[in-house]
N, C-alpha and C positions, 0 to 999 in steps of 0.2 A: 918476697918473690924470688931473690936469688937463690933461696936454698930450691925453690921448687924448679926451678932451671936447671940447676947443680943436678939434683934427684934425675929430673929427665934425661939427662945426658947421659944416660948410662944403661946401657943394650937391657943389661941383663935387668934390672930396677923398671925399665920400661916392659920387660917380659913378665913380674911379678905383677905388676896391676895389670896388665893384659889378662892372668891370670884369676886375678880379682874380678875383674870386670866381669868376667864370663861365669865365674861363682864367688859370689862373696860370704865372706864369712869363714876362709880356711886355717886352716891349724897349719903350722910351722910343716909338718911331717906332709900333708897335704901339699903343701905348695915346695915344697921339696922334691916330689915324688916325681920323675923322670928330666928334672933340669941336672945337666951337668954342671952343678956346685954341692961343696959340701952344704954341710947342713950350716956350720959355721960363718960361711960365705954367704948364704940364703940370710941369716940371724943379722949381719953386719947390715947390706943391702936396706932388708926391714927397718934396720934403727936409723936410718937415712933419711927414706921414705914415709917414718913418722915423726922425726925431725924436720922434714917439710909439711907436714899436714895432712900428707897424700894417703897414709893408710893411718887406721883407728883401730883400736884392740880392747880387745872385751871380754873378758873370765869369763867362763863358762863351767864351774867343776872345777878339774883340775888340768882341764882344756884353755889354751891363749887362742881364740878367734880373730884373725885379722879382716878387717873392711877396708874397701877402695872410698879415699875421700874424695869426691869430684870437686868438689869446688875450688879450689886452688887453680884448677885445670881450666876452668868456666874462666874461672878473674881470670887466667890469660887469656882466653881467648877471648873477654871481652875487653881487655885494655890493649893486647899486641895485634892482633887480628880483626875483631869486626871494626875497628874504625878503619881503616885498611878499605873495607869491602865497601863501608856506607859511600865512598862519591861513585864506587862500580854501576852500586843498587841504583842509586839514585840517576846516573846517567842512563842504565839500562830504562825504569822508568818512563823518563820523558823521553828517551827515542819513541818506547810503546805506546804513551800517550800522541807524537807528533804525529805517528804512522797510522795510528786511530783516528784521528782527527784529519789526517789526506783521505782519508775515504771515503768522508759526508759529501 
């Protein structure tokens, strides 16, 4: 999970799966296309972020198709974050249940 930390931490790496997320499945040149980085900068980025698990690649031809991997992302947020929220939920909950039951 540190390397997917590491990954996120970084503007531009979080701007490539932005990218992803919104179309998956692009070619290097594709996800190049209007970011201010080389293409070299883009390539290093990618080997980061599939070094965390975050993106998968898949030949096509003589095409490299990159995918956004969510899961990695989910495990955080179900081990850093929803336990976090479960005593909010569960307080919110029973307020809603008490304020239901004043009213019989």
């Amino acid at each position: 999970m540190d390397e997917v930390f590491k990954a996120l931490a970084d503007a531009s790496r979080r701007a490539l799966l932005d990218r992803l997320h919104a179309r998956n499945g692009q070619t290097l040149t594709e996800l190049c296309d209007g970011l201010a980085m080389t293409r070299q900068a883009v390539t290093k980025h990618l080997a980061i972020l599939e070094a965390a698990n975050l993106v998968t690649t898949r030949r096509h031809g003589r095409e490299k198709l990159h995918f956004l991997n969510p899961v990695p992302i989910h495990q955080i947020g179900e081990r850093w974050i929803r336990k976090f929220e479960r005593a909010k939920l569960t307080a919110l909950g029973d307020l809603k249940k008490r304020l239901e039951d004043s009213d019989d």
